[in-house]
ZAMARGU-4260 file (C-alpha; in steps of 0.2 Angstrom, whole numbers, plus 5000, padded with zeros to 4 digits):
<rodrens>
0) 5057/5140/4990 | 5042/5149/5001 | 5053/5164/5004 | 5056/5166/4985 | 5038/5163/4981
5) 5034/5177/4994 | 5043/5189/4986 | 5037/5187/4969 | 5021/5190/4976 | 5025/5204/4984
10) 5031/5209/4966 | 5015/5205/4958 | 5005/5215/4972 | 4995/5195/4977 | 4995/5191/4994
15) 5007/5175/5001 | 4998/5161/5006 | 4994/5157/5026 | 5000/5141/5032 | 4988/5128/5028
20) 4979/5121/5044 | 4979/5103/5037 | 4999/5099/5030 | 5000/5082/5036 | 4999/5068/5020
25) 4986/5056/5020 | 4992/5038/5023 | 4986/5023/5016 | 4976/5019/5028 | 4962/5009/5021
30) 4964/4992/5016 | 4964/4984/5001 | 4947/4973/5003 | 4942/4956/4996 | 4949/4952/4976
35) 4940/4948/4962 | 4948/4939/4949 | 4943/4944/4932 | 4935/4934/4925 | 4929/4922/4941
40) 4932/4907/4937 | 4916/4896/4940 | 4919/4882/4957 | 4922/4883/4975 | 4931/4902/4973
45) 4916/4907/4965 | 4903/4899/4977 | 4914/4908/4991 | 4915/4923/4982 | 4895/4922/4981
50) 4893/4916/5000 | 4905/4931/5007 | 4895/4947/4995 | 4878/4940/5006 | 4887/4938/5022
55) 4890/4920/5025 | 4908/4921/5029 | 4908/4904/5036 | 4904/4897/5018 | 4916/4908/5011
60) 4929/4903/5022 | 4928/4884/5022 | 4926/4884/5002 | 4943/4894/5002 | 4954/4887/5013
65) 4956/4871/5002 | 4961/4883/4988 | 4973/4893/4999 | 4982/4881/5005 | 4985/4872/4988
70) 4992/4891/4986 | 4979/4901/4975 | 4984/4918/4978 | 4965/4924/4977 | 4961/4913/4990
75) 4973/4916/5003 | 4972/4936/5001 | 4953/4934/5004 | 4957/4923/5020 | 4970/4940/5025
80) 4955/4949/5024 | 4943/4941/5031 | 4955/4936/5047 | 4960/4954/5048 | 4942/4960/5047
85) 4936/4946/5060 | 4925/4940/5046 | 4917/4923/5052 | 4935/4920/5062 | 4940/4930/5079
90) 4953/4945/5072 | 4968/4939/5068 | 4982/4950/5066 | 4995/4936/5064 | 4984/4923/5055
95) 4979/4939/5042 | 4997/4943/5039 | 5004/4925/5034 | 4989/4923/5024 | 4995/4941/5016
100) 5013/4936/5016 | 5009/4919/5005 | 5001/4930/4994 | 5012/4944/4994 | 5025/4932/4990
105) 5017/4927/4975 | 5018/4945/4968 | 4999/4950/4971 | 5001/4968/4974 | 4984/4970/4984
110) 4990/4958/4999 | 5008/4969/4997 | 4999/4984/4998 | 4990/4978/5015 | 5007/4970/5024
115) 5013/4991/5022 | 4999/4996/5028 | 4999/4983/5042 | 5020/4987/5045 | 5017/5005/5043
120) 5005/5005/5059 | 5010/4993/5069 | 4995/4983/5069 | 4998/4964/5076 | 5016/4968/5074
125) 5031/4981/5079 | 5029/4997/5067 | 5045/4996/5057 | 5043/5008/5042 | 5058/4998/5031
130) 5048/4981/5031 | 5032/4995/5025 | 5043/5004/5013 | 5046/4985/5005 | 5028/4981/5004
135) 5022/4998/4998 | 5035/4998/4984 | 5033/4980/4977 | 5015/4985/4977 | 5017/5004/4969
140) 5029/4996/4956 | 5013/4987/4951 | 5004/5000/4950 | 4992/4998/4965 | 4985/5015/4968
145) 4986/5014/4988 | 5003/5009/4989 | 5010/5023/4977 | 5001/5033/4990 | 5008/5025/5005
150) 5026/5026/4996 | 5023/5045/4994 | 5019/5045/5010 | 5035/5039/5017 | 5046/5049/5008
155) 5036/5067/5011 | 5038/5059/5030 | 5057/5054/5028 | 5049/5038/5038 | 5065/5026/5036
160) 5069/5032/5022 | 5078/5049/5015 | 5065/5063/5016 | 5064/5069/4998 | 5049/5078/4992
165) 5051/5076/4974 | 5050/5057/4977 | 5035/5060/4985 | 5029/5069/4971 | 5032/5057/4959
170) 5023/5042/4968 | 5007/5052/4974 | 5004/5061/4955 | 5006/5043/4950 | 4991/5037/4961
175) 4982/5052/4958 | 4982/5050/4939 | 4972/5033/4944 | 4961/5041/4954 | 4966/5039/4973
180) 4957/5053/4982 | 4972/5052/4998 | 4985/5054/4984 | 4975/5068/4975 | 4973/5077/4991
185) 4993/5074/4994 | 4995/5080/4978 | 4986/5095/4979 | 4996/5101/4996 | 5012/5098/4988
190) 5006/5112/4975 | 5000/5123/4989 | 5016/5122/4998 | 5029/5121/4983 | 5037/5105/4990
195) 5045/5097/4978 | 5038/5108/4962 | 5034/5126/4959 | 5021/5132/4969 | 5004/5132/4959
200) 4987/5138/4966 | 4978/5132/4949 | 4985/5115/4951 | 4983/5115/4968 | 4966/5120/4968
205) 4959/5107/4955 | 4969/5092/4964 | 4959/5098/4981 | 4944/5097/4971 | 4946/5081/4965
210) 4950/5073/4980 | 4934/5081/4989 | 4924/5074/4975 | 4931/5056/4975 | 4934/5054/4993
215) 4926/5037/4998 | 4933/5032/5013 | 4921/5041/5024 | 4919/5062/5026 | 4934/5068/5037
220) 4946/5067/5018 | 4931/5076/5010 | 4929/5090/5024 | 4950/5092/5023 | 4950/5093/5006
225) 4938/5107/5006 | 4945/5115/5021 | 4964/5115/5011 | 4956/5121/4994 | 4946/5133/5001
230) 4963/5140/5010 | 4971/5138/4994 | 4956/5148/4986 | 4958/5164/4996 | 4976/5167/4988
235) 4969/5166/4970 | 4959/5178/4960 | 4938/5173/4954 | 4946/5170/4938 | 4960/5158/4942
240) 4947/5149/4953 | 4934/5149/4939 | 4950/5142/4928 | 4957/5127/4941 | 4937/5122/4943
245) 4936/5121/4924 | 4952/5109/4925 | 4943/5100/4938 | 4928/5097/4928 | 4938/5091/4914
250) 4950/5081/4920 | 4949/5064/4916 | 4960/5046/4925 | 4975/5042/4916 | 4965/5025/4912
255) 4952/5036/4902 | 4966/5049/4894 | 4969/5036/4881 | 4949/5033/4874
</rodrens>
């Protein structure tokens, strides 16, 4: 599909693009953190809930072990956290993931989202990428915005799965609609480099942008994102870039589409 693209723009007198210093997708790295409930109900989960946000992690923890082990699903997610966080408690690897697992079994698609992450990387475990791939997709088919992500991830990877990019399409433009700064990035690279859809600067541009502007998880996805859009930008005219940061400006979640 490059070799075609180049030759159109060879055609159309536009330069081809260079190869892209940063390719590689962004994981799902980051962990899903403590769950809220909506609304909180009032009682010990609430007290812990209160205790945790100012730092008491031993409150929090002895007012929601109870709960988690009478199987509250909030409960024992939040106890996966805080053992894999080393909150109140030495870090746990295996403690957080049978507190995950209990969850995770439950259907809560946060602590499903973490046992990928944790499989993915091997962390307290042997990396296998088929136990990730089950997590991550129990949780995408929720529609957890990390783990359509992480999904993505896999299949742009071919990580114990069948590489296949317009796979990988699908599950980071679902998290990106949401929001998911890693997927937007994805998403805009996938548009750069015409994997799995027709190559499009404009597209690829605003996605870049997006992700730049929402990145939370700290400033090396910010700094990338820029990097890659600004590469994307020296293959586009002022007026396509005035156009893809007018769609950026506009764009709006998938959550908000509808108001």
């Amino acid at each position: 599909m490059r070799a075609l693209t180049t030759f159109i723009f060879r055609i159309l007198g536009v330069k081809s693009p260079p190869i892209a210093a940063e390719t590689a997708p962004v994981p799902a790295e980051k962990l899903s953190t403590i769950t809220l409930p909506d609304p909180v109900p009032a009682g010990p989960f609430k007290d812990g809930l209160d205790a945790y946000s100012c730092g008491d992690y031993a409150t929090a923890l002895s007012l929601w072990l109870p709960l988690a082990e009478q199987g509250q699903v909030p409960a024992q997610y939040n106890l996966g956290v805080m053992y894999h966080e080393g909150q109140g408690v030495p870090q746990d690897y295996a403690e957080a993931i049978k507190w995950y697992r209990l969850a995770a079994e439950q259907g809560d698609g946060e602590a499903q989202h973490n046992l990928g992450v944790i499989y993915e990387n091997g962390r307290g475990v042997p990396q296998d990428y088929t136990e990730a791939i089950k997590w991550y997709r129990l949780a995408a088919e929720q529609g957890i915005a990390r783990a359509q992500n992480g999904l993505g991830v896999m299949y742009e990877d071919g990580h114990g799965i069948p590489q296949d990019n317009a796979e990988a399409l699908m599950w980071y433009r679902l998290a990106a609609e949401q929001n998911d700064a890693g997927a937007q990035y994805n998403l805009g690279n996938m548009y750069y480099k015409g994997q799995g859809v027709l190559q499009n600067y404009m597209q690829a541009h605003m996605w870049l942008s997006l992700a730049a502007l929402r990145a939370t998880d700290g400033l090396r996805l910010m700094a990338i994102a820029i990097k890659q859009r600004d590469s994307v930008a020296e293959c586009m005219t002022l007026a396509q870039i005035a156009a893809a940061e007018k769609l950026a400006r506009e764009w709006k979640p998938r959550d908000e589409q509808a108001e």
